[in-house]
C-alpha positions as CSV (number, residue, x, y, z in Angstrom):
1,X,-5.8,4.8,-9.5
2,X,-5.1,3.9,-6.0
3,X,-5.8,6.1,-3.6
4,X,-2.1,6.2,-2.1
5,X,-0.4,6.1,-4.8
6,X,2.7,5.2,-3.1
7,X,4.0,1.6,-4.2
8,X,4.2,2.8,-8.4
9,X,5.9,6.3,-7.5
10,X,9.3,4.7,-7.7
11,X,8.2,2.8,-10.7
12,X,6.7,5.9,-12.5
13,X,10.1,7.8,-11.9
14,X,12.4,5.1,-13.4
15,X,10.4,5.0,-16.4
16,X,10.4,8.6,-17.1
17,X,14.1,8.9,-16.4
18,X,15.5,5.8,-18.4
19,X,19.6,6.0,-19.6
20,X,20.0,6.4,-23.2
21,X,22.4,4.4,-25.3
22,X,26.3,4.9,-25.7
23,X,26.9,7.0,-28.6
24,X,30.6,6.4,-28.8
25,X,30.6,2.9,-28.4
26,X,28.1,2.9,-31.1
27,X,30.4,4.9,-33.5
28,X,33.5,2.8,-32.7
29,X,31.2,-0.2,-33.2
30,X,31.0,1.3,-37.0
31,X,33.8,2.1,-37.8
32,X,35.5,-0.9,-37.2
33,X,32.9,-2.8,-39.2
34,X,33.5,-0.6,-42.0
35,X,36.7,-2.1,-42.0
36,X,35.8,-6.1,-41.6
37,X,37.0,-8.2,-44.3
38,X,33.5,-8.0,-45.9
39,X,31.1,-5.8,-48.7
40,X,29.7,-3.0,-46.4
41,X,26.0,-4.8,-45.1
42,X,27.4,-8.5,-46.0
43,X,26.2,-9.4,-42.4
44,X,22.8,-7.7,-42.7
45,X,20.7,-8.0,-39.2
46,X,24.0,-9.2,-38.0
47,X,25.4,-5.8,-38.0
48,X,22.6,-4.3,-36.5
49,X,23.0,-6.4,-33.6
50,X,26.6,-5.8,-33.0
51,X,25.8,-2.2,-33.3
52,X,22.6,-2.6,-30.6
53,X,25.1,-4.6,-28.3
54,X,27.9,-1.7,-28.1
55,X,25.2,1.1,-28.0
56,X,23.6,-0.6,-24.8
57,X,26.6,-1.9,-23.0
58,X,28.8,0.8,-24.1
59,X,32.1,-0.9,-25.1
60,X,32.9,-3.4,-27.9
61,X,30.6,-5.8,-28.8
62,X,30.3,-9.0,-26.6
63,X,28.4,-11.8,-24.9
64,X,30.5,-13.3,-21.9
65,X,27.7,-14.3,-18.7
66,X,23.9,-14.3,-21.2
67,X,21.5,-15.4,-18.7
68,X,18.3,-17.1,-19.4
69,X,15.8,-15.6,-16.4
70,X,12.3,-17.7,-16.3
71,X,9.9,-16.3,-14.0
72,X,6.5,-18.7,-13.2
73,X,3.4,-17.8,-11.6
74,X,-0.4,-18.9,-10.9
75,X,-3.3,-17.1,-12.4
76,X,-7.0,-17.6,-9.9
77,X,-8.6,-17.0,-13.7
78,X,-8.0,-20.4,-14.8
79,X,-11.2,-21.2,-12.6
80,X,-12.6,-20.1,-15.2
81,X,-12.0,-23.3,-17.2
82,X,-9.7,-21.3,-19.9
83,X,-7.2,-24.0,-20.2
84,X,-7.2,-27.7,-20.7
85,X,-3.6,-27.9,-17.8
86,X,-4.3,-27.5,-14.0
87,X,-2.1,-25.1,-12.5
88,X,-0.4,-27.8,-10.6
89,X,1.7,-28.0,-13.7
90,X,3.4,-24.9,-13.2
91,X,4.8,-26.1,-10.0
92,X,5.8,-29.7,-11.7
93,X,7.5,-27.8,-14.8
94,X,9.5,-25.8,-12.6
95,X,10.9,-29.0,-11.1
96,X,11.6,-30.0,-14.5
97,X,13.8,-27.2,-15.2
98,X,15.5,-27.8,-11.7
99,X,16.0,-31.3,-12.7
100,X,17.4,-30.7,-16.5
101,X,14.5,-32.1,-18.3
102,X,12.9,-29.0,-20.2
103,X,13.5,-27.8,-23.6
104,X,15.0,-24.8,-22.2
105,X,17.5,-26.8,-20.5
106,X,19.1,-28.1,-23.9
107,X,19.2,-24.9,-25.9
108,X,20.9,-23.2,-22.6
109,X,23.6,-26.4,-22.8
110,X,24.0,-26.0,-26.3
111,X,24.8,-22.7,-26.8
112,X,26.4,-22.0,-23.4
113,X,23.6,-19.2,-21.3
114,X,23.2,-19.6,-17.5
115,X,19.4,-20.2,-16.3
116,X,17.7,-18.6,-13.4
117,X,14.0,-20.2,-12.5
118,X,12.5,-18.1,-10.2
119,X,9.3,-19.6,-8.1
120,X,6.8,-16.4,-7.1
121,X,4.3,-17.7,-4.9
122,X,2.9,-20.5,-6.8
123,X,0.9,-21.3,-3.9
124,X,-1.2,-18.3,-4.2
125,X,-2.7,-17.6,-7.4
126,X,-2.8,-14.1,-8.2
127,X,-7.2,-13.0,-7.8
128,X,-9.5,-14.5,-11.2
129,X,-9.0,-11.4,-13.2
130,X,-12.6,-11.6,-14.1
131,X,-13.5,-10.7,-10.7
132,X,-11.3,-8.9,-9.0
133,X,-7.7,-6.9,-9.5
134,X,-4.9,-9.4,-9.8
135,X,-2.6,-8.2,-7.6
136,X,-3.0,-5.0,-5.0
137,X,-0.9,-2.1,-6.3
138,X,1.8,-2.7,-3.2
139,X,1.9,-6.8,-4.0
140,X,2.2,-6.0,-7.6
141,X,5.1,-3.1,-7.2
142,X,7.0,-5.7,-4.9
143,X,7.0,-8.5,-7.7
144,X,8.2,-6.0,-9.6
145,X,11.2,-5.3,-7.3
146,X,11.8,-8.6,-7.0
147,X,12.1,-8.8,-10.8
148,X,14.8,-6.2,-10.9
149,X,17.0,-8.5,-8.9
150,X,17.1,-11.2,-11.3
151,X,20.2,-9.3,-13.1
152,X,22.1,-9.5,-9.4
153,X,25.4,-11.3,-9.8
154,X,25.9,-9.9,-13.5
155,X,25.2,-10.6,-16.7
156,X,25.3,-8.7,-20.3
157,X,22.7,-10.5,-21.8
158,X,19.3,-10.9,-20.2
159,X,16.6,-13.6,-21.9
160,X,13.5,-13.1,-20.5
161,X,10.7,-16.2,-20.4
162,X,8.3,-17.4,-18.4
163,X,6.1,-20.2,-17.4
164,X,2.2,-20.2,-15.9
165,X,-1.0,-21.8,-16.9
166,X,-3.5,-19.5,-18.3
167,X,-1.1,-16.8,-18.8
168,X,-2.0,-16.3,-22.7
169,X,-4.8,-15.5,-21.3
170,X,-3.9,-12.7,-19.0
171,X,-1.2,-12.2,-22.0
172,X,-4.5,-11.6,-24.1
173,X,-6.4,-9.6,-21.9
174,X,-2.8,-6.9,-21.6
175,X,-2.6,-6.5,-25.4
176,X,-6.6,-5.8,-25.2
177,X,-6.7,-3.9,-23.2
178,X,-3.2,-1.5,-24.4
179,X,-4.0,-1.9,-27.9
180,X,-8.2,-2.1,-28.3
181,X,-9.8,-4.1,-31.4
182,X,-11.6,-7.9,-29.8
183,X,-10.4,-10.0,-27.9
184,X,-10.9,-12.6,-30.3
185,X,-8.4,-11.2,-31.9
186,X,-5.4,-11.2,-29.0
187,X,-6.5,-14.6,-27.6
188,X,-5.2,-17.7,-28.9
189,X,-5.1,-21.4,-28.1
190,X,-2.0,-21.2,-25.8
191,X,-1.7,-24.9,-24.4
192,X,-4.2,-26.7,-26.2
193,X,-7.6,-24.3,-25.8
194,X,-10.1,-25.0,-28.5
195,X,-13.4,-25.1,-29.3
196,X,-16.0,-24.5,-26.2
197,X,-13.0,-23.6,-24.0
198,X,-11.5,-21.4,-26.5
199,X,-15.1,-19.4,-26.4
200,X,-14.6,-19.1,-22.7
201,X,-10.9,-18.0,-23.3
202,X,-12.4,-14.8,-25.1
203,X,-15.7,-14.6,-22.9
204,X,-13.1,-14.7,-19.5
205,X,-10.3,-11.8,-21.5
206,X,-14.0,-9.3,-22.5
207,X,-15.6,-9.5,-18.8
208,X,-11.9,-8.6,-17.1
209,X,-11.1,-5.9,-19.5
210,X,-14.9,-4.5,-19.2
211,X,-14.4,-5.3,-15.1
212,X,-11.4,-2.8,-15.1
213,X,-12.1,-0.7,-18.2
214,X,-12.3,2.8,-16.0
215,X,-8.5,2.0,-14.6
216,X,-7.1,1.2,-18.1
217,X,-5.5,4.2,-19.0
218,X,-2.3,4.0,-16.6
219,X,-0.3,1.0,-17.9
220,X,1.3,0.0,-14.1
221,X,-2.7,-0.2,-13.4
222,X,-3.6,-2.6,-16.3
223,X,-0.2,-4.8,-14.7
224,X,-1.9,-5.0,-11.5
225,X,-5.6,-5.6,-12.5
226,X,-5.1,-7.9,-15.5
227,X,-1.1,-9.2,-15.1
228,X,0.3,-11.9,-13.0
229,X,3.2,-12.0,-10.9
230,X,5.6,-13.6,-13.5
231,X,4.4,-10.3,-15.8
232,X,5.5,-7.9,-13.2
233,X,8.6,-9.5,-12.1
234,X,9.4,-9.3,-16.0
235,X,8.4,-6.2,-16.5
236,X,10.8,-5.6,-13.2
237,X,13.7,-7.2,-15.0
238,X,13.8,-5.8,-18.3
239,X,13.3,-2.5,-16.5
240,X,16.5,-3.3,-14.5
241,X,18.4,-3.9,-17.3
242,X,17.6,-1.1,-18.8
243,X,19.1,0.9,-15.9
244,X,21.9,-1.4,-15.9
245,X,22.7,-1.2,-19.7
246,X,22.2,-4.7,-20.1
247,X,20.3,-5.6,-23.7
248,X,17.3,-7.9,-23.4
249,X,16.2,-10.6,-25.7
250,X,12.2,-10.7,-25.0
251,X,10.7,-14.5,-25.5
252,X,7.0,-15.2,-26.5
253,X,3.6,-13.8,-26.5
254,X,3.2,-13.6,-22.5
255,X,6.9,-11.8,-22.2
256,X,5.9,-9.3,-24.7
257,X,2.7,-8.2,-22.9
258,X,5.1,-7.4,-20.0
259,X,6.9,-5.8,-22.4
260,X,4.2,-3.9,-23.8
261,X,3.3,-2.2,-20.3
262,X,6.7,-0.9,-20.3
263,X,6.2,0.8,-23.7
264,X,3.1,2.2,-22.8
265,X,4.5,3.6,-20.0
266,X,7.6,5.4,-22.2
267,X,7.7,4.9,-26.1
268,X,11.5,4.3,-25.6
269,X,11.3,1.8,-22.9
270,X,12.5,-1.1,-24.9
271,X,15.0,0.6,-26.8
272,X,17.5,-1.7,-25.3
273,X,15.6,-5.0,-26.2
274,X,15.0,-7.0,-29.6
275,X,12.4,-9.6,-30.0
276,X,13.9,-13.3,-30.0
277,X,11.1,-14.8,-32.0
278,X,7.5,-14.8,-33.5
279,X,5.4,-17.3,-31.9
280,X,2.6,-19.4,-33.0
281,X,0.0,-17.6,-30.8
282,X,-1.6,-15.7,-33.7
283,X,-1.9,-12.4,-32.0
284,X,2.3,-12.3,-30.7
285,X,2.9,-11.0,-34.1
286,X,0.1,-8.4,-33.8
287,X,1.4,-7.4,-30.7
288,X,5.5,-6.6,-32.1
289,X,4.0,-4.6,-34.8
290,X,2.3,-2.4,-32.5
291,X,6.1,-2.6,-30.5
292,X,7.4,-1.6,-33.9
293,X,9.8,-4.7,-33.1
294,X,11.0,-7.1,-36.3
295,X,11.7,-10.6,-34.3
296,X,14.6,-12.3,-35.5
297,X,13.3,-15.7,-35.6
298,X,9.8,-17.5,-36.9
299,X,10.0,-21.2,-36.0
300,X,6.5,-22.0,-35.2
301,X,7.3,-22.1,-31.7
302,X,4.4,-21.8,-28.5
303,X,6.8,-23.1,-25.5
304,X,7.3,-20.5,-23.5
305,X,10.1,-20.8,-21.2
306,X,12.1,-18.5,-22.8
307,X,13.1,-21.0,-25.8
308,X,12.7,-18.6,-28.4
309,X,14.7,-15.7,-26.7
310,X,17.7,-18.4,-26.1
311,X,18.0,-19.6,-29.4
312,X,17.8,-15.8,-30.5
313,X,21.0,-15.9,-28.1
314,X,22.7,-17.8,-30.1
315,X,22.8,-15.6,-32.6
316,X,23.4,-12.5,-30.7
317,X,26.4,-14.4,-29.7
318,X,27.5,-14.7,-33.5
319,X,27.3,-11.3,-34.1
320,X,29.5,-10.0,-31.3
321,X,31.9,-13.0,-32.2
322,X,31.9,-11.7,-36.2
323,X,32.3,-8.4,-35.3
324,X,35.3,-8.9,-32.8
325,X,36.6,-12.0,-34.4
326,X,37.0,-11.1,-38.0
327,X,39.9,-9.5,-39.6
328,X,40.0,-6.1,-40.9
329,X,41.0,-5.2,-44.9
330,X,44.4,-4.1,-43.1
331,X,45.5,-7.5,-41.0
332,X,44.7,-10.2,-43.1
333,X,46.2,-8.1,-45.8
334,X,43.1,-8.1,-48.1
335,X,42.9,-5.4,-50.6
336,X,39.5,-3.2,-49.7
337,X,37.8,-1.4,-52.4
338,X,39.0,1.5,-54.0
């Protein structure tokens, strides 16, 4: 723990006081879709949805402003030589999403989300994990703050991605830590690691967790030591919408360990947030099932860049536009059951 204490307090607060859903929007949500021109569950997970949507925003279900929020960041542990990309390519694929030319760039055109790309410090790699704390508590509560304001200017979906090299590992080394077993087990190949590299993958995730193992037991101090600053600031923004009642759509393997601090930190911390997708990275799906998430989509996909959580979008927009689109029994003059 850090000896003032200070920077997390307003953290700590915030994540023991967090709103609850809206339990009349929720019923109202219900009842009219008992009275949909459909058999009662036609719509399966699409129901469910429309029912998370009016619980967290408090009012009919609806997607009008979804924003995709990408948050990118440097890692000093890819010194380490745990990935086959330098980190200069964090910096060049940010440009790319400036310029248009990412993946993320099409799904937002084609089903209509606004993107945000935010640039921390990609200058200044966060400290090689394996030596030292990645971030000092004050640095680390700040990105954190900065996160939160990713939601400024409104929206009433948040998509949360990110982009970094090396962050599966620090992605790896969170889940470790949280969740115990190897680290063989939470590290994966992330953007091409294999063979002697991949060994030094798992060797670089066991020395950082044994490094900081005495600190491990406060989740905002296994942020600091083992995160990154695109971790924080997404741990920052799904925190804000929380407060906000804005639902979240979580992207990949890295967005889910920022996740994953949050729900250490309070079991119902991501009550207001599904999971857009199962990645490829074998231990994503390890880490949902200890989030006791089901992910809506498994399309093989390792991108990052919030890709996953925008297509998962896509169908969040469905199911707030079958829910308030559809006739009831009573207006298009269909007879219901008896």
């Amino acid at each position: 723990m850090s000896v003032t204490g200070l920077p997390f307090d307003d953290f700590r607060t915030l994540l023991r006081d967090l709103p609850g859903p809206d339990s009349r929007a929720l019923v109202a949500a219900r009842e009219r879709d008992a009275q949909l021109t459909k058999p009662p569950g036609a719509l399966g997970r699409l129901e469910e949805i429309a029912f998370w949507l009016a619980a967290w925003t408090g009012r009919p279900p609806a997607v009008n402003r979804p924003l995709v929020a990408i948050f990118a960041g440097n890692h000093g542990v890819t010194k380490q030589g745990i990935t086959p990309f330098p980190p200069a390519v964090t910096q060049q694929m940010v440009e790319n999403f400036a310029a248009g030319g990412a993946a993320i760039n099409q799904i937002c055109v084609a089903y209509d989300l606004g993107l945000k790309v935010f640039d921390l410090a990609l200058d200044f790699p966060t400290a090689d994990i394996t030596e030292e704390p990645a971030l000092s508590e004050r640095d680390c509560a700040a990105t954190m703050a900065f996160g939160m304001e990713a939601i400024a200017g409104g929206t009433d979906l948040l998509c949360v991605g990110e982009m970094g090299i090396g962050n599966t590992t620090i992605a790896a080394a969170i889940h470790y830590a949280l969740y115990g077993g190897t680290a063989a087990e939470w590290v994966g190949p992330g953007t091409g690691s294999e063979g002697e590299m991949l060994k030094r993958k798992i060797a670089a995730v066991e020395k950082a967790v044994a490094l900081h193992r005495d600190h491990l037991s406060d989740p905002l101090e296994v942020l600091r030591r083992l995160g990154g600053r695109e971790i924080a600031a997404m741990a920052g923004a799904i925190l804000a919408a929380r407060m906000e009642r804005i639902p979240v759509i979580i992207d990949g393997y890295v967005a889910t360990a920022a996740a994953s601090i949050l729900k250490a930190a309070n079991p119902s911390a991501l009550d207001h947030c599904l999971i857009g997708h199962v990645s490829a990275e074998p231990g994503h799906l390890k880490a949902i099932d200890k989030l006791g998430k089901t992910p809506l989509l498994a399309l093989g996909m390792r991108l990052g860049e919030g890709t996953g959580a925008a297509l998962a979008a896509g169908i969040v927009k469905a199911a707030a536009a079958c829910h308030s689109g559809m006739a009831t029994f009573e207006s298009a003059g269909v007879a219901n059951k008896h």
